[in-house]
C-alpha positions in Angstrom: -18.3 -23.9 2.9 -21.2 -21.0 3.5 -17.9 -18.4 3.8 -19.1 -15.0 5.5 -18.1 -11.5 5.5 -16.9 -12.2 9.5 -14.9 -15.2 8.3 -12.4 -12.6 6.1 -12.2 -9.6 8.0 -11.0 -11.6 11.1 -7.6 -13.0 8.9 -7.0 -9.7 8.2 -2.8 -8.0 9.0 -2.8 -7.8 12.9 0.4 -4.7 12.3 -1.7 -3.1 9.5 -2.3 0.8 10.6 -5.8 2.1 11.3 -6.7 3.7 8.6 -5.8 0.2 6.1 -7.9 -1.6 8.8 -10.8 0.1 8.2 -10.9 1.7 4.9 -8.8 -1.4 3.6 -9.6 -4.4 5.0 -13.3 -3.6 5.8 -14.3 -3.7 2.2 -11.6 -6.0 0.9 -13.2 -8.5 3.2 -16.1 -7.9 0.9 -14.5 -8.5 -2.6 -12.8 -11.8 -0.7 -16.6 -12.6 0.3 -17.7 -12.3 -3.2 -14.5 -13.5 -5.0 -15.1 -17.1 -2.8 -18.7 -17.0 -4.0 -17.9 -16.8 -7.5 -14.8 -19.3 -7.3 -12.3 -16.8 -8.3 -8.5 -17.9 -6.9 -6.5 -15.8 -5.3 -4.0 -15.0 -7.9 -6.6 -13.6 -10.1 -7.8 -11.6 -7.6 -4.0 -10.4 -7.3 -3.9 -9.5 -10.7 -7.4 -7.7 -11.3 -5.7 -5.4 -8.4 -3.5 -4.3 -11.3 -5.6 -4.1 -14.3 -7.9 -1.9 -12.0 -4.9 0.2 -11.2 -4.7 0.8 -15.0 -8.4 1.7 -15.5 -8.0 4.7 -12.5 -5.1 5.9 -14.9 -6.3 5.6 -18.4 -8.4 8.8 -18.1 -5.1 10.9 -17.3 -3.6 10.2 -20.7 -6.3 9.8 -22.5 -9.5 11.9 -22.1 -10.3 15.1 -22.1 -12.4 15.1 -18.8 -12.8 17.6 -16.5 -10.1 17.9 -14.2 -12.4 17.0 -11.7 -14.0 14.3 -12.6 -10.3 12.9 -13.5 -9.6 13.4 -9.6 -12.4 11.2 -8.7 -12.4 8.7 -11.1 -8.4 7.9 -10.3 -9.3 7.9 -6.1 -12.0 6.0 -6.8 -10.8 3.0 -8.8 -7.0 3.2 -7.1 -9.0 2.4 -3.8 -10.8 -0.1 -5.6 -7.6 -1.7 -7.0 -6.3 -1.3 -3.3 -9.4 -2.8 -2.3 -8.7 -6.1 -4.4 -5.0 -6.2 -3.0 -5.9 -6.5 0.6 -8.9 -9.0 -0.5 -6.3 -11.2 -2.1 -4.4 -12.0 1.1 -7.7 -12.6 2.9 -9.2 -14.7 0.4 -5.9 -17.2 0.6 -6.2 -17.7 3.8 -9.5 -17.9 4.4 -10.0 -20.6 1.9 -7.1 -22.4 2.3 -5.3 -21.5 -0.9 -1.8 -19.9 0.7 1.4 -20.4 -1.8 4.6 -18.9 -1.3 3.5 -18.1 -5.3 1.1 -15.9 -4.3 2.9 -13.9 -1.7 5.2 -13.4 -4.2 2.9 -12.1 -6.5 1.0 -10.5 -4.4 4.2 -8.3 -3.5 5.5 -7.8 -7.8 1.8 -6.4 -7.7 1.8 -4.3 -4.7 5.5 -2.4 -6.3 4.1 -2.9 -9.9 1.1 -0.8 -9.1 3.1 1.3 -6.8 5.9 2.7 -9.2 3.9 2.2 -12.7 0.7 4.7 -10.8 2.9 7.5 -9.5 4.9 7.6 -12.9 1.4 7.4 -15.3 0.5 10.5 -12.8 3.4 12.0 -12.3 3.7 12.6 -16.4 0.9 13.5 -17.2 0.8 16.3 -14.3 4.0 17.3 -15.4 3.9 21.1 -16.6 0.3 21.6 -14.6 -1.6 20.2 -11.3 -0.1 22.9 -8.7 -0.5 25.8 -7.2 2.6 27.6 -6.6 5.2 24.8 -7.7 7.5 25.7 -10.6 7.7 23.1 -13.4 11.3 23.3 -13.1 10.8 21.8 -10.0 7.9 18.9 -11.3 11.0 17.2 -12.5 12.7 16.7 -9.4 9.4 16.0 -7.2 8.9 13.5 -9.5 11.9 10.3 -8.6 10.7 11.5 -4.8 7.2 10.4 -5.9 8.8 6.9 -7.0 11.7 5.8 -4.3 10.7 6.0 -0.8 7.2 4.0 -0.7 9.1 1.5 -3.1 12.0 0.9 -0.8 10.0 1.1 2.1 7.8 -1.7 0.9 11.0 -3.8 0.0 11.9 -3.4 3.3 9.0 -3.9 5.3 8.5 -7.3 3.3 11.9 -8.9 3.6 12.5 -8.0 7.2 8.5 -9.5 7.6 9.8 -12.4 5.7 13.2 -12.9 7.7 11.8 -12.1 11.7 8.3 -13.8 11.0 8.0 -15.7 7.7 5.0 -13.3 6.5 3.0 -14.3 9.1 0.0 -11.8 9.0 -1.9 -13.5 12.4 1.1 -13.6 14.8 0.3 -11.2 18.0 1.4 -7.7 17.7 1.2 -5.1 20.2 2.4 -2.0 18.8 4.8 0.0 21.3 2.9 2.3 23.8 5.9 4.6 23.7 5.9 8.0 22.5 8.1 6.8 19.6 5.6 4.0 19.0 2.8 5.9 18.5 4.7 8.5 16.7 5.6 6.0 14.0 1.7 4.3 13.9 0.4 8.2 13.4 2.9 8.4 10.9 2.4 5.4 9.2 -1.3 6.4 9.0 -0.3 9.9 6.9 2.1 7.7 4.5 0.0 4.4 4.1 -1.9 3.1 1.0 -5.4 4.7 1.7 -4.1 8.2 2.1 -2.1 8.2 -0.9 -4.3 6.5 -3.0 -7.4 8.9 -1.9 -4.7 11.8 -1.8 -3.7 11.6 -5.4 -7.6 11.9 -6.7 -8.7 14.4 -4.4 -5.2 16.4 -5.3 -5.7 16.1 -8.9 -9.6 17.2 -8.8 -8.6 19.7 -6.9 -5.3 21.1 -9.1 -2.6 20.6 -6.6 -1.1 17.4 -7.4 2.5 18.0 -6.8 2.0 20.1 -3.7 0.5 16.5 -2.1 3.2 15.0 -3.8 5.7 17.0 -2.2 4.5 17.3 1.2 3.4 13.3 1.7 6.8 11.7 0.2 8.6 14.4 2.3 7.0 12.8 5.3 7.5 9.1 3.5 11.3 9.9 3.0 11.3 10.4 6.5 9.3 7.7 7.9 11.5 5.4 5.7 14.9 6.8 6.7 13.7 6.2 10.8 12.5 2.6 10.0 16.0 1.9 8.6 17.4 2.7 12.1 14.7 1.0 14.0 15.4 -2.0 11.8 18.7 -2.3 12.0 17.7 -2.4 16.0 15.3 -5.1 15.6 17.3 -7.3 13.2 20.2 -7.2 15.4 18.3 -8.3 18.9 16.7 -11.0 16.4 20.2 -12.0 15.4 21.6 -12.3 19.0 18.6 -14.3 19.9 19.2 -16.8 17.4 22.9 -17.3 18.2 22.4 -18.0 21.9 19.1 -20.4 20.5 21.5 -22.1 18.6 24.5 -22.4 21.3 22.3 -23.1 24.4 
């Protein structure tokens, strides 16, 4: 099959927020384009998502770079790593290759990637990379840094699993409530691009764990109002079952 760029980007999330749309999916349609052109499966494309996670981090620990060039090499390549994870999904799908294998891997990646970058940073900022916060205070920062995009992603992909069975094409129309776009503005300030791209620009610029603070602050947040808003949606989806299954 003559696979074109058109043909991935339109299997792309239909719930994903704006900014992983464009900044996310837009090029990992790409890297699924050019993955199906050189034969590469899915799963590896999964995996090379980590390894280029570990290349964005290797300069932290182990050079003596300029700070700034540090930033911009960790932005660059965490993107690219994101880049890689949204290409994975696409590149399933568009070639016919789903597996309840790969979801699965695909998500170990996703929390992988997740927990072991914001620890590799985390570290090796520890003692420097801010402004006005105290290192005393690095220390506690640092589990915030971990936690809430972790448990939000568990979340997110069992109650996905459970309502929809991870079915990135169903129809979605987000809420046109002032709580619904509340959440998709919010989801935009705590999602994948802007922490990936926030970390490097943060670190080139010296003020690491003030982003850090500030954007799992908001993420604690976001995740503590999706809890309630789930518990909503899993209970409707309950009650709809039981009356499926007595009527």
């Amino acid at each position: 099959m003559n696979y074109t760029y058109q043909h991935f980007w339109k299997l792309r999330g239909t719930s994903v927020f704006w900014l992983t749309a464009h900044f996310g999916y837009r090029p990992g349609a790409l890297v699924a384009l050019i993955a199906a052109r050189m034969g590469l499966s899915p799963n590896l494309v999964s995996v090379s998502a980590f390894f280029v996670s570990l290349v964005a981090l290797a300069p932290l620990m182990l050079s003596n770079w300029a700070q700034w060039v540090q930033g911009l090499w960790l932005g660059g390549f965490l993107l690219l790593s994101f880049w890689c994870d949204c290409a994975d999904g696409l590149l399933a799908r568009g070639t016919g290759q789903t597996s309840t294998f790969g979801a699965i891997l695909d998500k170990t990646n996703d929390m992988t990637v997740t927990v072991l970058s914001n620890s590799v940073i985390g570290i090796a900022a520890l003692g420097h990379q801010s402004w006005w916060i105290p290192e005393s205070w690095q220390f506690f920062i640092l589990p915030l840094t971990l936690f809430p995009r972790a448990g939000f992603s568990v979340l997110n992909w069992l109650k996905d699993m459970e309502m929809h069975q991870i079915n990135r094409l169903r129809a979605y129309e987000p809420p046109q409530t002032l709580f619904g776009k509340a959440k998709r503005v919010a989801g935009n300030l705590t999602d994948d691009v802007t922490l990936r791209t926030g970390a490097g620009v943060s670190w080139a610029l010296g003020a690491y764990w003030e982003f850090a603070l500030a954007i799992n602050t908001v993420f604690l947040v976001v995740l503590l109002g999706y809890l309630m808003t789930s518990k909503r949606d899993l209970d409707a989806f309950d009650r709809e079952n039981k009356e499926r299954k007595e009527s």
